[in-house]
N, C-alpha and C positions, 0 to 999 in steps of 0.2 A: 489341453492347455498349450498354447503357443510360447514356448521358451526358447529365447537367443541359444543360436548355437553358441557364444563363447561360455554363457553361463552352462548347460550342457556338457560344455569339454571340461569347465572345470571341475562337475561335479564328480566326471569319469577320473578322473586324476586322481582324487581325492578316494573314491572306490575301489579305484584299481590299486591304490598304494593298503588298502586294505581297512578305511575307515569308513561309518558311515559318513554322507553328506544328504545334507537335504535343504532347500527350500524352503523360507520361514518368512512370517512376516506379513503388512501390509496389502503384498501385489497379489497372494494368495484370498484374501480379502475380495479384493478388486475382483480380481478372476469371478469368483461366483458372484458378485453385483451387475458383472454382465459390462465391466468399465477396463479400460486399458492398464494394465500395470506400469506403475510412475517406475520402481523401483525393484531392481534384485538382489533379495541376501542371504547369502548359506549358512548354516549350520551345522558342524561339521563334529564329528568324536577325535579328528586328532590335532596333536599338542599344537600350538602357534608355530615352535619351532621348525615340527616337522612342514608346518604347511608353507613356513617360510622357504622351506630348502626343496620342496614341491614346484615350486613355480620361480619363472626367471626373473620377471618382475615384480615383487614384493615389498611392501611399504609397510613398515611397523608402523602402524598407524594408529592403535591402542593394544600395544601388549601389556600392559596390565588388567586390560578387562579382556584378555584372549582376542581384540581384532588385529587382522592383518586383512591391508588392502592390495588384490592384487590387478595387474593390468593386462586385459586379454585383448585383442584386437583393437586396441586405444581405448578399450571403455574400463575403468574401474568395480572392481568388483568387490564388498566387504562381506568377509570369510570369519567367523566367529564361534574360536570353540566351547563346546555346549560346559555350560556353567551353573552354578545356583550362587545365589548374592544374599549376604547377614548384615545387619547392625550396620543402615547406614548412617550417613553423616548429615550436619545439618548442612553441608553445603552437595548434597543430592551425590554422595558417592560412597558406595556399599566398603565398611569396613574390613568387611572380608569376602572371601571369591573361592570357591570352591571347584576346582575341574574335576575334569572326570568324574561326568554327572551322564544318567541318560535323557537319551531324547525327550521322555515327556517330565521331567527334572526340569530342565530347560525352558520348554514350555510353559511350563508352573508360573516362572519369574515374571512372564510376561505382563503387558499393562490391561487389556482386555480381552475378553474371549473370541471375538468375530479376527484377532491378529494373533492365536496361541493357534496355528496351524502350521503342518509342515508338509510339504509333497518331496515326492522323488520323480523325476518326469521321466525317468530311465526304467523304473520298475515299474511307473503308473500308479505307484502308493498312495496314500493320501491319510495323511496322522489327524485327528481331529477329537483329540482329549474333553471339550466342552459343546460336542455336538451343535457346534453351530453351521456347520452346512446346510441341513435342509433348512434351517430358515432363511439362510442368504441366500440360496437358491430360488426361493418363493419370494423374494427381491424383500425383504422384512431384514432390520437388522438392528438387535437388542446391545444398546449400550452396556456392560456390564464388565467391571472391573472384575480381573483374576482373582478368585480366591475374596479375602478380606479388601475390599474397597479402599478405607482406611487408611490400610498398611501399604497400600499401592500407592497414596498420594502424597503418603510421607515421606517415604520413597522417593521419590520424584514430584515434586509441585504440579511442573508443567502436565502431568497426566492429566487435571481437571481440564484443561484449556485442549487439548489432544482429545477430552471425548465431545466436546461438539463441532472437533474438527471431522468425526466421524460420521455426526450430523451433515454437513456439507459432501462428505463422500457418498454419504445415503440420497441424499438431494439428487447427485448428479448423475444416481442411477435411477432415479423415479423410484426406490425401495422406500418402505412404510418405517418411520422410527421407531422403537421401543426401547423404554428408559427403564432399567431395572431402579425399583424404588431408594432400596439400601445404596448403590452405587450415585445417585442422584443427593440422597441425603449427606452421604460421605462429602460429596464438591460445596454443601453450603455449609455443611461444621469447618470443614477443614479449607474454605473460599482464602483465608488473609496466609496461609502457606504457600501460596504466589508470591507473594514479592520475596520470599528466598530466590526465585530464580533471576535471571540476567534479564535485562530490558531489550535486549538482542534475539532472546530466545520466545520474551513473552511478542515480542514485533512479527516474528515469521511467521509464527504458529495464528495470531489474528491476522495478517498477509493472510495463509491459505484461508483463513476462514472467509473472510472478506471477500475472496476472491469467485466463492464458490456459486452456484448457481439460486444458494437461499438462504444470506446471510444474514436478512432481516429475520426469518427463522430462528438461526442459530445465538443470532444476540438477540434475542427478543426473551430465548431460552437459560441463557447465562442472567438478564436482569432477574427472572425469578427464579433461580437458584440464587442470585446473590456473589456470583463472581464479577461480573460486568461494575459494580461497584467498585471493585478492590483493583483491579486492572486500567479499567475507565470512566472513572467516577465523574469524569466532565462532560461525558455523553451519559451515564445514568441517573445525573440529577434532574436531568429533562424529564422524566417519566415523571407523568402528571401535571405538568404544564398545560395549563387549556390555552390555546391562543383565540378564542374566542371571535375567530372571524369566519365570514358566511362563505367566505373563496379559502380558509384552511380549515377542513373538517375535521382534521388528527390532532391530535396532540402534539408538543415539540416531538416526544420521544417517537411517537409512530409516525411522524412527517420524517425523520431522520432516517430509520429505519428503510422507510418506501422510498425516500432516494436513492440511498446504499442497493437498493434491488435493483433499481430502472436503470440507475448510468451503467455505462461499459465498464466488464469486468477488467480493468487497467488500475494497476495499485496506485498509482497519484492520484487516480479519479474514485477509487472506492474512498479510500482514506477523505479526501477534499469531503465526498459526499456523508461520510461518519461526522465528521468535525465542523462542517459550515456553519452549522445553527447552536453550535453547543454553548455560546454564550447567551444564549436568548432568554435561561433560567435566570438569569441575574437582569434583566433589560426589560422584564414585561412592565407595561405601563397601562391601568385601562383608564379610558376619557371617555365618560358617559358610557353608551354603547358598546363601546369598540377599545380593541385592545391594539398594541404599539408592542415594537420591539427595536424601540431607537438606540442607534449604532449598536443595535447587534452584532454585526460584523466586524466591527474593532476589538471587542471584546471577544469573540468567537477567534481571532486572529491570535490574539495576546494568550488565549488558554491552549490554543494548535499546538505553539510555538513550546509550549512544558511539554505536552504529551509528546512530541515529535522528539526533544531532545529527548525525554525522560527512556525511548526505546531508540535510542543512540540510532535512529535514522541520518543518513549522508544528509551531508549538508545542502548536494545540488535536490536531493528530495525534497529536504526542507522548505528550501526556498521555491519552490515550482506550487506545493499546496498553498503554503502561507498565501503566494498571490493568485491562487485561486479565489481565496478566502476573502480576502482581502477585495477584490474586484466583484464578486458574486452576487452583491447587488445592485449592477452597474445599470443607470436608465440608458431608453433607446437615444441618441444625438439625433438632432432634427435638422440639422445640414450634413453635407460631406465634408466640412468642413472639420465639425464637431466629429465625425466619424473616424476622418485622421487622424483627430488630435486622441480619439479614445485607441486609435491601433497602437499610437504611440505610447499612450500610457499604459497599456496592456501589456502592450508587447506584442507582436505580431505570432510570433512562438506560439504563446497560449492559449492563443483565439480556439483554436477546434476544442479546447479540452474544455474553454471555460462556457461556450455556446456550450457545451455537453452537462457540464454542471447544471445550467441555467435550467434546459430540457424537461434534465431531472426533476431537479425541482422545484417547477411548475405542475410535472406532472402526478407528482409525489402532492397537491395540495388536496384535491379532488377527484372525484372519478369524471366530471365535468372540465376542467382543466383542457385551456388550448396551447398549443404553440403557435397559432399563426402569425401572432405580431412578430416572437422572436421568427420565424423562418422569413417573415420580410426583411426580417433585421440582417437576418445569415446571406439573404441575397444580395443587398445593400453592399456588405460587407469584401461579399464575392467581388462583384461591379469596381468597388473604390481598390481593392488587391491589386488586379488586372493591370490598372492604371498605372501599377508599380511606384506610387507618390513616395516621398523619402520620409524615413522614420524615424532615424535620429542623424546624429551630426556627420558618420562616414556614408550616409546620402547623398548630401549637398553636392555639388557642381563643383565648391571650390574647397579650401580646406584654411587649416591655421597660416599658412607659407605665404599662400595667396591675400588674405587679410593683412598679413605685417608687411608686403610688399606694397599690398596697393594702398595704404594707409600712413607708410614709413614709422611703425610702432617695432617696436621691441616685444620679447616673450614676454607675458604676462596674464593677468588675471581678462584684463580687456578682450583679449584678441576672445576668451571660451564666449563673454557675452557679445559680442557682435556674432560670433557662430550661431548662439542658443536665437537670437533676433531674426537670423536669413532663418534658422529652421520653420520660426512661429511662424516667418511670410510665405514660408515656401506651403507649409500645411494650408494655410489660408488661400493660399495662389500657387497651385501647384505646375503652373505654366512658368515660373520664376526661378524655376531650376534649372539656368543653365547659366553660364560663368560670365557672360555679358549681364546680364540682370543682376546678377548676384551683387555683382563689384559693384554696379549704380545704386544698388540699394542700400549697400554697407558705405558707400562713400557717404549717401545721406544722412545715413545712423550717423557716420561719425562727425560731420560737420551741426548733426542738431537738427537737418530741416524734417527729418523721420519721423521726429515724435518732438515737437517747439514744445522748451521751456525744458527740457528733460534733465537735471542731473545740472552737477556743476562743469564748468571748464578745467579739462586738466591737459598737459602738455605734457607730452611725450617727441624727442625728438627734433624739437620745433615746430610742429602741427599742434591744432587746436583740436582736441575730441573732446565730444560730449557724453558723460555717461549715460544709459537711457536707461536703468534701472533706478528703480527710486531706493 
């Protein structure tokens, strides 16, 4: 096993000052899946303090559960003395903490058996209390909770949502799953002991899942157990949704699903692809034959917008999906005209992500399913780019300064609608962008002959302007 020299040095430190140290956790996991280890963390038999006074740079970082973090070579290391944990709380924190436990003590505590391993890479040891190596080895890897399943998720909530994060780590080593039964039964008795925990914590942990290489899998997994309910009930109520069309063969819930596979694994784009359709359960309509899901997308927009806050996602995330969502079922513009005016309301930004959504799901309706109208569309799209045509109002040629000089107006409300007017001309005549044109054409607006009859007269100045909004 390839381990960081600083992780290495620390565990000599820790040996040589006379304790054991070992290797524990996830990466050891990883290791026999044949997958890179994300992450390194010791286990160690002495006190925090000592291990404080062991190393130069140390960060009590949780001295009440025995972690101290410390820094070898700039990278962070969490050092945790070996403990056993009683009577926890309902707010997921053990009443009492017992050190000075041994090694496989320690291990005990843990959440499941494929991560209650310990190595020494100094001795070449390897601790493996529930024999789960040779199945990891043979790329196989059995979900099962330490000990009493139960008592592990009362424990800690988030451990249900953590074992089909292990689903997705099995995934992305091509390993076979296996669900211990009891440990499965445990996640649907005990499914509404999730919302104990933080919206921050339940966000990360479906983050990794989402991210993983088979997440339509793993929440496909979570709706029958019955957690996918209690976490994301605005994407579980689609299950069994027929949309009853000859070009969508899945259902909402399995159309959902098979986007979350197909787009890039990018968290604004998994997320987008989780949540595009989920207002569709409330919006089916059928007429005669055929079935409807009018403005699904406003509604799919309006439910994003709870789930998103409800796991205290940033707000610049927020807003980036919502207008995925929101734009996702945008028709093709039949000029360049209409093309401009769609970059502009788009937003030029979120063109790649949201051609990516589109992709998705299209190709998510059918195993028939083309894209070649959208990749004319993405050429199109290339082509009018290039052109560099102006998108919003610091495009233009001229600006506010230039309007109230050549118009002799004062600041006000006027001067944004003669800007928002050069913008529409400029989309529509994108040869109009330059500061001679501009000016003739706002001189027009304002005297009236732009758009005859528009708006009444109003004086500003001693000049006659015409408003041209109705």
């Amino acid at each position: 096993m390839d381990v960081p020299a600083f992780v290495c040095r620390a565990l000599e430190v820790l040996q040589k000052d006379g304790h054991q140290a070992w290797l524990v956790g996830g990466s050891l996991r990883d290791f026999w899946l044949g997958l890179k280890p994300k992450d390194w963390d010791i286990a160690t038999s002495a006190p925090t303090q000592r291990v404080m006074a062991l190393f130069d740079r140390a960060v009590p970082s949780g001295l009440a559960f025995g972690t101290v973090t410390v820094l070898l070579e700039g990278r962070p290391l969490e050092i945790t003395t070996f403990r056993r944990e009683k009577s926890y709380t309902s707010r997921r924190k053990p009443a009492e903490i017992e050190f000075g436990v041994s090694l496989e003590e320690d291990l005990s505590r843990r959440d499941f058996t494929v991560n209650a391993l310990a190595y020494d890479p100094i001795k070449k040891q390897w601790v493996d209390p529930y024999r789960v190596i040779p199945g990891l080895a043979a790329k196989k890897l059995e979900i099962k909770a330490v000990g009493n399943a139960g008592e592990r998720f009362e424990e800690d909530p988030l451990r249900m949502l953590r074992a089909f994060y292990l689903m997705s780590r099995a995934g992305a080593a091509g390993a076979e799953i296996l669900w211990d039964a009891a440990t499965l039964k445990a996640i649907t008795a005990g499914r509404h002991r999730i919302l104990r925990v933080s919206g921050e914590r339940i966000r990360d942990e479906l983050t990794k899942i989402l991210l993983g290489p088979n997440p339509d899998e793993c929440l496909n997994k979570m709706q029958e157990a019955g957690l996918l309910e209690v976490v994301l009930p605005e994407v579980s109520r689609n299950k069994g949704v027929f949309q009853g069309n000859r070009y969508y063969r899945l259902e909402v819930f399995a159309h959902i699903l098979q986007t979350v596979r197909i787009i890039k694994p990018v968290p604004a784009l998994r997320w987008a692809a989780l949540l595009h359709d989920i207002g569709k359960y409330a919006c089916r309509v059928e007429e005669g034959e055929a079935v409807h899901f009018y403005g699904h997308e406003t509604l799919s927009t309006f439910l994003t917008r709870d789930v998103l806050k409800r796991l205290r996602f940033s707000n610049e995330f927020q807003d980036r999906v919502l207008r995925l969502i929101t734009h996702h079922m945008f028709s093709y513009p039949a000029t360049d005209a209409g093309v401009r005016r769609f970059l502009r309301r788009v937003g030029p930004d979120l063109m790649e992500d949201l051609l990516e959504l589109r992709r998705a799901d299209i190709l998510a309706t059918s195993a028939e399913a083309s894209t070649a109208e959208l990749d004319r569309f993405r050429r199109r799209l290339v082509e009018i780019q290039n052109q560099k045509p102006a998108f919003g109002l610091k495009d233009l040629a001229v600006n506010g300064y230039d309007i109230m000089e050549h118009l002799g107006i004062g600041p006000g409300p006027l001067v944004g609608r003669a800007l928002h007017y050069l913008l529409e001309r400029v989309l529509e005549d994108p040869s109009l962008n330059n500061r001679e044109a501009l000016l003739a054409e706002v001189k027009k607006w304002g005297s009236g002959t732009a758009r005859p009859g528009a708006g009444a007269e109003e004086k500003q100045k001693g000049r006659v302007l015409r408003d041209p909004t109705p």
